[in-house]
Each structure stands twice: as C-alpha cells, then as structure tokens.
MDTraj code that builds the backbone (N, CA, C; nanometers):
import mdtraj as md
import numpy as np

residues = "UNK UNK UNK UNK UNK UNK UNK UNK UNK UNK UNK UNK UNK UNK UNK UNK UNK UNK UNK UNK UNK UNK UNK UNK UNK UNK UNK UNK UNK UNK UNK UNK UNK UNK UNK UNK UNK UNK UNK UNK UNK UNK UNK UNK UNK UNK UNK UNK UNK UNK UNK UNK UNK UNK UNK UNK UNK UNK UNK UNK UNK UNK UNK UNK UNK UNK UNK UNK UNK UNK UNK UNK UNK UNK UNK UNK UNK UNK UNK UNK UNK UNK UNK UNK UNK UNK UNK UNK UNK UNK UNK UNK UNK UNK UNK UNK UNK UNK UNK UNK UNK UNK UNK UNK UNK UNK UNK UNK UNK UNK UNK UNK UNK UNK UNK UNK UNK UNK UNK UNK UNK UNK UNK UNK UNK UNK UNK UNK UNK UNK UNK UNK UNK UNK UNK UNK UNK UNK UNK UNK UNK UNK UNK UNK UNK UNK UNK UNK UNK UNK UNK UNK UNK UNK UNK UNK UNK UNK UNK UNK UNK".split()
xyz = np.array([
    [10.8854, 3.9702, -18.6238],
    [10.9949, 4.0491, -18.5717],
    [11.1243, 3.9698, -18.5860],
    [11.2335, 4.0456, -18.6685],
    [11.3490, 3.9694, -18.6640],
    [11.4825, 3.9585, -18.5733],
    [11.5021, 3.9206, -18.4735],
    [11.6000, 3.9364, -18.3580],
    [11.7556, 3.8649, -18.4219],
    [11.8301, 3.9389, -18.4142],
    [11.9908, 3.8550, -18.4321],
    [12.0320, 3.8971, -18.3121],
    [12.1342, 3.7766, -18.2347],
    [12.1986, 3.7801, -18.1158],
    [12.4048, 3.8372, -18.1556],
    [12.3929, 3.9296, -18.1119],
    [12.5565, 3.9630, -18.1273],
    [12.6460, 3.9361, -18.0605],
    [12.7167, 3.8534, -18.0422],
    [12.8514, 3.8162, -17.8988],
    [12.9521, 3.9041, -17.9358],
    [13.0528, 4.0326, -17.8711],
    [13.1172, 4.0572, -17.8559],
    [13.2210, 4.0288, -17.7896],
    [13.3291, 3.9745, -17.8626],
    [13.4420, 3.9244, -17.8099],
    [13.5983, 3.9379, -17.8821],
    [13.6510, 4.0650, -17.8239],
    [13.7649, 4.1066, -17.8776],
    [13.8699, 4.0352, -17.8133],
    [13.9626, 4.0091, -17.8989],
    [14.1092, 3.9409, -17.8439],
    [14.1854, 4.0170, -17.7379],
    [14.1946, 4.1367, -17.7603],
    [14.2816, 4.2196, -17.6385],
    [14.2205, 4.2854, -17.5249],
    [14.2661, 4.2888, -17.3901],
    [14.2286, 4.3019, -17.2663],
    [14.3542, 4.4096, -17.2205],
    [14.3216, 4.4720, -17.1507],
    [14.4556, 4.5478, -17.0370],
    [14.5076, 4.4579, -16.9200],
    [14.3993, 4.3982, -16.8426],
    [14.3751, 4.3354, -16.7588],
    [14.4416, 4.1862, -16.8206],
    [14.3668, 4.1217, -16.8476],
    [14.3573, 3.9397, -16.8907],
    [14.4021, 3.9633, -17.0140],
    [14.4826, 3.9648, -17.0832],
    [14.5417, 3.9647, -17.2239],
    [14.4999, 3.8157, -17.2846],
    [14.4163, 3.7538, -17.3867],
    [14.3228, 3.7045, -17.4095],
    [14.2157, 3.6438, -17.3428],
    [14.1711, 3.7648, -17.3034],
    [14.0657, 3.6824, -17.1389],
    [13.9272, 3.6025, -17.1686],
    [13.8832, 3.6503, -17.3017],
    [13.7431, 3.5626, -17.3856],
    [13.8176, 3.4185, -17.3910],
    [13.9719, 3.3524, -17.3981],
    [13.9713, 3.2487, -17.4505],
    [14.0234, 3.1931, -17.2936],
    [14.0463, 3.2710, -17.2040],
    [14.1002, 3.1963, -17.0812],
    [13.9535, 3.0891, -17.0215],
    [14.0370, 2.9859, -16.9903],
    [13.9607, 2.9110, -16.9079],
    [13.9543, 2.9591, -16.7816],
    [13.7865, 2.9105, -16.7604],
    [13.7229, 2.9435, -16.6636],
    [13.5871, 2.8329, -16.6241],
    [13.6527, 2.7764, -16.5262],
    [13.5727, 2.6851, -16.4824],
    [13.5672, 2.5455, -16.5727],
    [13.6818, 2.5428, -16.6609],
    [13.6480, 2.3836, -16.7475],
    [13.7308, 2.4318, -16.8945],
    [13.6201, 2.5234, -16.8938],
    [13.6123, 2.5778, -17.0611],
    [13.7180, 2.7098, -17.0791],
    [13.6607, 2.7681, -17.1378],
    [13.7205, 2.9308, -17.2405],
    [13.6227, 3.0216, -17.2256],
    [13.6108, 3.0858, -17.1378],
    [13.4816, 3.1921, -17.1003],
    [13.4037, 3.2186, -17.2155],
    [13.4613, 3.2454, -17.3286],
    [13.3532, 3.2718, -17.4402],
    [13.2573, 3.1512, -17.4947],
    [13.3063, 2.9964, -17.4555],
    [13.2110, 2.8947, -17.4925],
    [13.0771, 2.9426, -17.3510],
    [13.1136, 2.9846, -17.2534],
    [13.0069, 3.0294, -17.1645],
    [12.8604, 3.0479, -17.2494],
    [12.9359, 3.1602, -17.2920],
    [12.8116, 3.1940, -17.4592],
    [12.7431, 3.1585, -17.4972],
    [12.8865, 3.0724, -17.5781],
    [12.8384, 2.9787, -17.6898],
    [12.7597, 2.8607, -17.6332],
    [12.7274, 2.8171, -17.5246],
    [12.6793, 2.7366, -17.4633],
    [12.5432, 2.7464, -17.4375],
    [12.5411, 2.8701, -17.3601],
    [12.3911, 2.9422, -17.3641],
    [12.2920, 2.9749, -17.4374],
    [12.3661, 3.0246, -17.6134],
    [12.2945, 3.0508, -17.6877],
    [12.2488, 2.8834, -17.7561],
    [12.2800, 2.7854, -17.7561],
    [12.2272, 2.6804, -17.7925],
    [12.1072, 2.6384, -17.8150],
    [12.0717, 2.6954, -17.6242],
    [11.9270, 2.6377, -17.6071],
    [11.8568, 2.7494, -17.6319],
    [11.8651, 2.8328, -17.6826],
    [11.7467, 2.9362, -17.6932],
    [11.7108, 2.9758, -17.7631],
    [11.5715, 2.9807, -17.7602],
    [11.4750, 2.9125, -17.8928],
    [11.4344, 3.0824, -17.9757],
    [11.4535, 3.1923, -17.8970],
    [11.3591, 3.3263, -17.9453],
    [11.4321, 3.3582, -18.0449],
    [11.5603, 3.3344, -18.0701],
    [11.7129, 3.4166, -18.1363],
    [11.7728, 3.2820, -18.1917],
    [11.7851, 3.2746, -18.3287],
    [11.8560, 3.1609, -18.3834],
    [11.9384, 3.2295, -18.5045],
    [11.9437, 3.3554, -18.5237],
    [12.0860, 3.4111, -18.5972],
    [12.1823, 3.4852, -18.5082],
    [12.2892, 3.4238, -18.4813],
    [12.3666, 3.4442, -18.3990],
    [12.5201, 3.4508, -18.4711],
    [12.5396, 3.5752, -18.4363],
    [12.7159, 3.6489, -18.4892],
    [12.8131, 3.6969, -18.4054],
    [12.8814, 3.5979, -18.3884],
    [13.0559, 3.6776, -18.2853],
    [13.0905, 3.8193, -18.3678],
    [13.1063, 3.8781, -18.3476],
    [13.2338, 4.0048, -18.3498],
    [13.3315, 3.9963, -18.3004],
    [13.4526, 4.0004, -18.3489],
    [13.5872, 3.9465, -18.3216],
    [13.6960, 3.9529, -18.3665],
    [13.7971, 4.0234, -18.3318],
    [13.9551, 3.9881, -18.4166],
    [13.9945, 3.9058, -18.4069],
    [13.9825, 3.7769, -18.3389],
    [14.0352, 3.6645, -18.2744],
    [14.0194, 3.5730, -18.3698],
    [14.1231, 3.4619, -18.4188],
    [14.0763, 3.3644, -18.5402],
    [14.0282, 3.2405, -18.4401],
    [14.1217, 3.2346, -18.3222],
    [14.1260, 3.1193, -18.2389],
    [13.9437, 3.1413, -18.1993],
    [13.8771, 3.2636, -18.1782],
    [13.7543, 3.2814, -18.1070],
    [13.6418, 3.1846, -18.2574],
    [13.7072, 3.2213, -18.3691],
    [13.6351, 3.2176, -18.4900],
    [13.6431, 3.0537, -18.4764],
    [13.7323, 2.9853, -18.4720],
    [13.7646, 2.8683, -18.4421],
    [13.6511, 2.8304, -18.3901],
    [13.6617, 2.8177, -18.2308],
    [13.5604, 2.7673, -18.1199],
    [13.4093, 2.7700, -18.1545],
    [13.4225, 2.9119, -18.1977],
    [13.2768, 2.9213, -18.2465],
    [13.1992, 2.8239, -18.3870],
    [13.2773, 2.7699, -18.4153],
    [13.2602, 2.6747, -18.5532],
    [13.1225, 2.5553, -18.4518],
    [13.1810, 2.5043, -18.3646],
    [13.0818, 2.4182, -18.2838],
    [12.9895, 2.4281, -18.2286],
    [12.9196, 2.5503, -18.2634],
    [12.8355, 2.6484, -18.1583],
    [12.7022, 2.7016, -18.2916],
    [12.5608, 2.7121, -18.2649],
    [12.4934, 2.8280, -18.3679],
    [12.5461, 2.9423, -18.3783],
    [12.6504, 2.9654, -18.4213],
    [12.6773, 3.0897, -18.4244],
    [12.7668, 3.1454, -18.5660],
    [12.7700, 3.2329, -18.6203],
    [12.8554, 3.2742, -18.7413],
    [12.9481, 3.3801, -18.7130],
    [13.0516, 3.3607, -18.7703],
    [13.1407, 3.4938, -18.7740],
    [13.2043, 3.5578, -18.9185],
    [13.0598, 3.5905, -18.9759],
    [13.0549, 3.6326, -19.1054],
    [13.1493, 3.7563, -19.1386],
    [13.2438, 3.8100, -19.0444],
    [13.3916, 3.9417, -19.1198],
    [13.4404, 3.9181, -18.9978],
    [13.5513, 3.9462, -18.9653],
    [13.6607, 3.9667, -18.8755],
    [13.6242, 4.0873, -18.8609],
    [13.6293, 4.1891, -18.6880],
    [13.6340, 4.3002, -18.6406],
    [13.7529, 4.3689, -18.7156],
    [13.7199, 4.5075, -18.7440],
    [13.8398, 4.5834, -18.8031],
    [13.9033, 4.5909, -18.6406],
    [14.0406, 4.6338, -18.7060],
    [14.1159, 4.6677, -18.5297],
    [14.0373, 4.7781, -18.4713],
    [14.0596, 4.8928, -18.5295],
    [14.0053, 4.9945, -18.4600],
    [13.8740, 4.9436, -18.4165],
    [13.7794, 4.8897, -18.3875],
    [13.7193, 4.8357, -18.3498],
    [13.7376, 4.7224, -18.2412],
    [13.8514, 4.7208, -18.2075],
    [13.9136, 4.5952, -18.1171],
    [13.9723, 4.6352, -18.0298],
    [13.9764, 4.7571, -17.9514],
    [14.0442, 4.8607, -17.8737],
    [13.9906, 4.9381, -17.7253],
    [14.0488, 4.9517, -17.6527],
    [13.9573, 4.9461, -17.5355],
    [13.9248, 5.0925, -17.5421],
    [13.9557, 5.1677, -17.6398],
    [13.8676, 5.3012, -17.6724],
    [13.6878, 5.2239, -17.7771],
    [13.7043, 5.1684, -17.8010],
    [13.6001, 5.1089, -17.9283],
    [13.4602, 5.0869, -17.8432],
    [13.3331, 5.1256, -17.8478],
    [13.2185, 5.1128, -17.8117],
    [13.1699, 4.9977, -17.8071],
    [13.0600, 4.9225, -17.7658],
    [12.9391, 4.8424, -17.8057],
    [12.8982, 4.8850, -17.9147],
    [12.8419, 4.9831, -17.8710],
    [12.7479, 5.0866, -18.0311],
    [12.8440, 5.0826, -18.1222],
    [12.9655, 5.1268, -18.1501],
    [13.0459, 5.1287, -18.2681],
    [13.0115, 4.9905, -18.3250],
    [13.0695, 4.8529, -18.2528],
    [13.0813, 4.7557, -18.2800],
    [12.9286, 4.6737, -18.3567],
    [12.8638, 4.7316, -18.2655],
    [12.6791, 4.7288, -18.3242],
    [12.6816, 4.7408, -18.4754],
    [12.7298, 4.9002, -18.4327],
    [12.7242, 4.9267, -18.6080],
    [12.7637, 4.9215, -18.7102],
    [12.9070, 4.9020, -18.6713],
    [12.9971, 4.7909, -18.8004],
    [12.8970, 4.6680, -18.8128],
    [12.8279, 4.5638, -18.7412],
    [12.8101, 4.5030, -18.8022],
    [12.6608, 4.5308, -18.8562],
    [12.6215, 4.6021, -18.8263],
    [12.4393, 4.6205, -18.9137],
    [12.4897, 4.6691, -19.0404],
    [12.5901, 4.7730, -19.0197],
    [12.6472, 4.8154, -19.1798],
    [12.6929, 4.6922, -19.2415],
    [12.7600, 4.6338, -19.2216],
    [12.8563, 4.5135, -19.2685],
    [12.7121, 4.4261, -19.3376],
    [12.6623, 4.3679, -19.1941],
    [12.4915, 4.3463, -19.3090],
    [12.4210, 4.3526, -19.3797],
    [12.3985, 4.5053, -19.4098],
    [12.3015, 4.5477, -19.4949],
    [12.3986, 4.5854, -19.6502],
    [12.5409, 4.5946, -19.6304],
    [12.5693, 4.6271, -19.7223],
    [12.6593, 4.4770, -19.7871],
    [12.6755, 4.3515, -19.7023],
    [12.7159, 4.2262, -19.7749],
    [12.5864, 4.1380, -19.7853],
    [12.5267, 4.1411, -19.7109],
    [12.4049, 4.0167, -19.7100],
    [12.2289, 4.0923, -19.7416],
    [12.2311, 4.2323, -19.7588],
    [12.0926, 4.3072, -19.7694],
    [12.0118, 4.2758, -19.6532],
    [12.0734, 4.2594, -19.5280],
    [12.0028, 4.2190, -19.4280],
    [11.9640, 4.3332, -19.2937],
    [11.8583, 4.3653, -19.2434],
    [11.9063, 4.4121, -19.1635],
    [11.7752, 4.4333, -19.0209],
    [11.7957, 4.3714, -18.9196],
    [11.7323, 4.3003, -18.8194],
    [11.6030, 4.3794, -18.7152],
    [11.5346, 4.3691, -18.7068],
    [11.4957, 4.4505, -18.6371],
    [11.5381, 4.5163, -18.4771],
    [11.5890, 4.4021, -18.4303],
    [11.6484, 4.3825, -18.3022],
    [11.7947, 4.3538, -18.2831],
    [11.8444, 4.3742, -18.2317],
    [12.0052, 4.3093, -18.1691],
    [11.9636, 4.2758, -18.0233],
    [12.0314, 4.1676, -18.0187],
    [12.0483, 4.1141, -17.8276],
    [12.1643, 4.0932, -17.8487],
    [12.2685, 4.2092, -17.7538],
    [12.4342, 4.1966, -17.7644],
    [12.4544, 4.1373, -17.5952],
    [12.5582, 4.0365, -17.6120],
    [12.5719, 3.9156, -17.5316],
    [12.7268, 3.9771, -17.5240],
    [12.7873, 3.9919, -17.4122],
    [12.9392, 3.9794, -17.3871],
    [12.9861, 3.8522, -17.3213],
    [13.0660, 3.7826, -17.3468],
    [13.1331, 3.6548, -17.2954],
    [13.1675, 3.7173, -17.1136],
    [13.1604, 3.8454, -17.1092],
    [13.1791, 3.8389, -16.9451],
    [13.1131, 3.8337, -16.8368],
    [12.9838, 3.7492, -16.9169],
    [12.8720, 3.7408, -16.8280],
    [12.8120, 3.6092, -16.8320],
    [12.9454, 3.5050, -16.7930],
    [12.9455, 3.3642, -16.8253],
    [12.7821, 3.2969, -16.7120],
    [12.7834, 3.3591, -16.6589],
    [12.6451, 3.3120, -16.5528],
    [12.5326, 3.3239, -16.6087],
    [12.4947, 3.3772, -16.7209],
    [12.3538, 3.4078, -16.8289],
    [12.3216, 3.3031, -16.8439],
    [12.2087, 3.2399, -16.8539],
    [12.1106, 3.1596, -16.8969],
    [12.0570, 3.1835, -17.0567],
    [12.0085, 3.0611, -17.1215],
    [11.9676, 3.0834, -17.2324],
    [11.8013, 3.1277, -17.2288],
    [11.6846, 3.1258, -17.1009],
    [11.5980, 3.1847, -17.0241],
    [11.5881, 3.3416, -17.0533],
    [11.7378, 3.3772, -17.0249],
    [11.7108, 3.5211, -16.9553],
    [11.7309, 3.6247, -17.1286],
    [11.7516, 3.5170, -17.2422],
    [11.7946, 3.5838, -17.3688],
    [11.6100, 3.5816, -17.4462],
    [11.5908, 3.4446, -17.3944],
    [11.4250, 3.4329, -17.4414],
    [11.3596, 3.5272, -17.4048],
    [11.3619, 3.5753, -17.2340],
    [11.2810, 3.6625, -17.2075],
    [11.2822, 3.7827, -17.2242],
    [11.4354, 3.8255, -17.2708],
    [11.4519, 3.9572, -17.3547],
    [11.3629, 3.9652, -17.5000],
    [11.3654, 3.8042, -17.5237],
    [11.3006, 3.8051, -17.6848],
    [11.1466, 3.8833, -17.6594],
    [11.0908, 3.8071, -17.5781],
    [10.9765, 3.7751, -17.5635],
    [10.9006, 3.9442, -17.5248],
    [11.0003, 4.0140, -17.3968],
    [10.9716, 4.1511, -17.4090],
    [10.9512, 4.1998, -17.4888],
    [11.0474, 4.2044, -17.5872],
    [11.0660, 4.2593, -17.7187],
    [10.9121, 4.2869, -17.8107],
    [10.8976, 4.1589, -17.8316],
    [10.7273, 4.1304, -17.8935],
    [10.6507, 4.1862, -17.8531],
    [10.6399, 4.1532, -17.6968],
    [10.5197, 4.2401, -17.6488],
    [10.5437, 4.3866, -17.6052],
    [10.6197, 4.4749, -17.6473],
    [10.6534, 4.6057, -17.6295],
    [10.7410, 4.6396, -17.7003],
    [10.7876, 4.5924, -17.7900],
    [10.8629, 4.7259, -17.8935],
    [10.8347, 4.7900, -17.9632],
    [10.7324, 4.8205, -17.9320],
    [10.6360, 4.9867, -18.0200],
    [10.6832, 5.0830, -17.8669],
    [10.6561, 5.0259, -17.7883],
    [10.7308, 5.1084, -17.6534],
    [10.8662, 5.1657, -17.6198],
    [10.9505, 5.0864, -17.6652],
    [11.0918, 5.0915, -17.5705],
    [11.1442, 5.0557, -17.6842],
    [11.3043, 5.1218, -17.6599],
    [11.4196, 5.1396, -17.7287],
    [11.5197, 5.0602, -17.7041],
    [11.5517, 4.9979, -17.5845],
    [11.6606, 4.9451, -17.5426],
    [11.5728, 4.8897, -17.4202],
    [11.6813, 4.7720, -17.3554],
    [11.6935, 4.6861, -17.2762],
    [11.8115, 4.6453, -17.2274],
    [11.7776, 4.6482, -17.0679],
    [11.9600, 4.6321, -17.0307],
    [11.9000, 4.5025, -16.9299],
    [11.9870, 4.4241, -16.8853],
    [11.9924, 4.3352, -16.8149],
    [12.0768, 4.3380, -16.6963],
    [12.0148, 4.3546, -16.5367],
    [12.1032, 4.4287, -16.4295],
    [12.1145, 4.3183, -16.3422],
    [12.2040, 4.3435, -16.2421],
    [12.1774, 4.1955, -16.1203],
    [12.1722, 4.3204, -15.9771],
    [12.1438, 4.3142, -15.8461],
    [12.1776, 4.3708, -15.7828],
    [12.3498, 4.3553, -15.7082],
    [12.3906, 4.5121, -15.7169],
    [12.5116, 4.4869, -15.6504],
    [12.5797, 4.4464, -15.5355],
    [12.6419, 4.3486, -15.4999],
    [12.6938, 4.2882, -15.4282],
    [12.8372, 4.2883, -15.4017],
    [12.9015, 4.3225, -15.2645],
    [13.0372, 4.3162, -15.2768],
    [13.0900, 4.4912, -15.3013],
    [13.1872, 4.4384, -15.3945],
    [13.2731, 4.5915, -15.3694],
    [13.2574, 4.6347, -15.5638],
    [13.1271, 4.6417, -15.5783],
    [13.0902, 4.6450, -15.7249],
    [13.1639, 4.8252, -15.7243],
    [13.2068, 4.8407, -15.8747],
    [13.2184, 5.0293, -15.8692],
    [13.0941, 5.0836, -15.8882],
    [13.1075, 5.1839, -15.8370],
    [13.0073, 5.3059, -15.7926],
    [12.9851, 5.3757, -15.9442],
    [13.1414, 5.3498, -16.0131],
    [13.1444, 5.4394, -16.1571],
    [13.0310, 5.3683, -16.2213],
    [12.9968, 5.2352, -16.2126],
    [12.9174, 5.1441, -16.3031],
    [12.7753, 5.1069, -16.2539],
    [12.7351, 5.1990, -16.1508],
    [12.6487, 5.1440, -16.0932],
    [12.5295, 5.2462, -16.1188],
    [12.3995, 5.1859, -16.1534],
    [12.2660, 5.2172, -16.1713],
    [12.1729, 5.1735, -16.0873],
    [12.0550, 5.2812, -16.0924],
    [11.9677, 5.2383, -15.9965],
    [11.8187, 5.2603, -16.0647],
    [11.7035, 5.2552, -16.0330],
    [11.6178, 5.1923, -16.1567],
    [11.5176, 5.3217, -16.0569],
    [11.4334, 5.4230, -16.1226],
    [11.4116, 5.4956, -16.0679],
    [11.2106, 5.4813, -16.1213],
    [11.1442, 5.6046, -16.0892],
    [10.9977, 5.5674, -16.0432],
    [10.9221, 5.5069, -16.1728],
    [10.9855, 5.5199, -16.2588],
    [10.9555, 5.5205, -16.4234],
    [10.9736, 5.3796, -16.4347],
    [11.0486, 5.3332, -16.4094],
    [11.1289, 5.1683, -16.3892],
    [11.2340, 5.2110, -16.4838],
    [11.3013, 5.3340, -16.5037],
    [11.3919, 5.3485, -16.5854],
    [11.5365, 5.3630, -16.5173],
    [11.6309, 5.2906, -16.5839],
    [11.7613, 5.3004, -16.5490],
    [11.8625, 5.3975, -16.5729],
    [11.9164, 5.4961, -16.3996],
    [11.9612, 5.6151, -16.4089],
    [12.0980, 5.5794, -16.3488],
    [12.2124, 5.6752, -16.3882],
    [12.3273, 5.6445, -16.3144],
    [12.2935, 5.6881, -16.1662],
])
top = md.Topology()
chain = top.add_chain()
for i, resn in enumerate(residues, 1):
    res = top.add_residue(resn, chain, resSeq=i)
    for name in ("N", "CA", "C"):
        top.add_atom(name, md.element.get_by_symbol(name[0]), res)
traj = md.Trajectory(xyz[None], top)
C-alpha cells in the first residue's frame, strides 16, 4: 500500500496574514509539521502544497518535497482541501506517473500532532482499507470550540455534524 503525506500550507490568512510562518512557541508553526513528520516511519513521501517560497525554503530541512508551487486560485480562503488534494494527485500522475493509494493531509494548524498519531492512521489504513474511505482525526471539545465545526461520532462510530 502506497501512503504520501500532504501538508497544506497556504501563505494567506484573513485572520494571521502569514500565520504557517508565524512563530509559535520557538519556531514557525509549519516546522510543527515538519518536525513531526520526521519521526514517522508509516509515510516517508511527504509534499507541502504551497504558494509560499519562504514555506518552500524551511521545508528544504525537513523529509519533505515541494515538487510545484500551489496555483493561486488554489491559495484562497474560498479553495478546498479536496481541491488542493486534487491538484496535486493530478499534478502527479500527470508530471511524475505517480499516483498513491492513500493521502494523509496534515495542516500546520495542528502543531500538537504527534508523529504516533500519523503511524496509526498508517497502520489503520492496512488493516481496513477495503472498508473505509476516509479518516478524520478528532480531539474532544473543550472551551468555547464553534458549534459550526463541531461533530459527534454516532452508533456506527461514524462522524455526523
């Protein structure tokens, strides 16, 4: 089974206007990532998505490649995951003839991830992907989380708004 890990990390924010490169806690939230994915052994092709050259930069020190620059429209806070997914599986299959069985998409805004919790996505994977389509990774909500974003895991063990 072939797994590639995807980091999504666009340069523009509404909020934090380059917020992947703001420091946080030492670093640049997106080495968070790049940090994590180091140690983890299930996923060793690993690709930023990115308009950012400075992100392309950082990532030079890291397993990771940033084989095309994100088109803009793709860099926009209208622009999907899934879009972004699929620019790059297209971008893949039609520069390198490659094309993965799996994606594990990683956002830099989830600097608290473990390189553990990417294995054990791997590892699901193996033992059930004749089963299941997707995999999400949840924490319970705490605080004044939104209600708009919030899921609850129902008798199936499936995740419903």
């Amino acid at each position: 089974m072939d797994i590639i890990g995807l980091i999504t990390a666009r340069s523009g924010s509404k909020r934090i206007p380059g917020k992947n490169r703001k420091i946080f806690c030492g670093k640049p939230l997106i080495e968070w990532t790049f940090e994590c994915i180091k140690n983890s052994k299930a996923v060793t092709n690993w690709i930023v998505s990115t308009d950012d050259k400075k992100i392309i930069e950082l990532s030079k020190d890291y397993p990771v490649r940033a084989p095309f620059i994100r088109p803009a429209e793709l860099a926009t806070d209208d622009a999907t995951s899934f879009d972004v997914v699929k620019h790059c599986l297209n971008w893949l299959l039609n520069n390198e003839n490659y094309q993965p069985d799996w994606i594990i998409l990683l956002e830099p805004t989830s600097p608290t991830r473990l390189s553990f919790h990417i294995d054990e996505v791997a590892e699901i994977l193996h033992r059930k992907s004749k089963h299941i389509d997707s995999i999400c990774a949840v924490s319970k909500a705490r605080g004044c989380s939104s209600a708009y974003k919030a899921l609850k895991v129902n008798k199936k063990n499936f995740l419903m708004p």
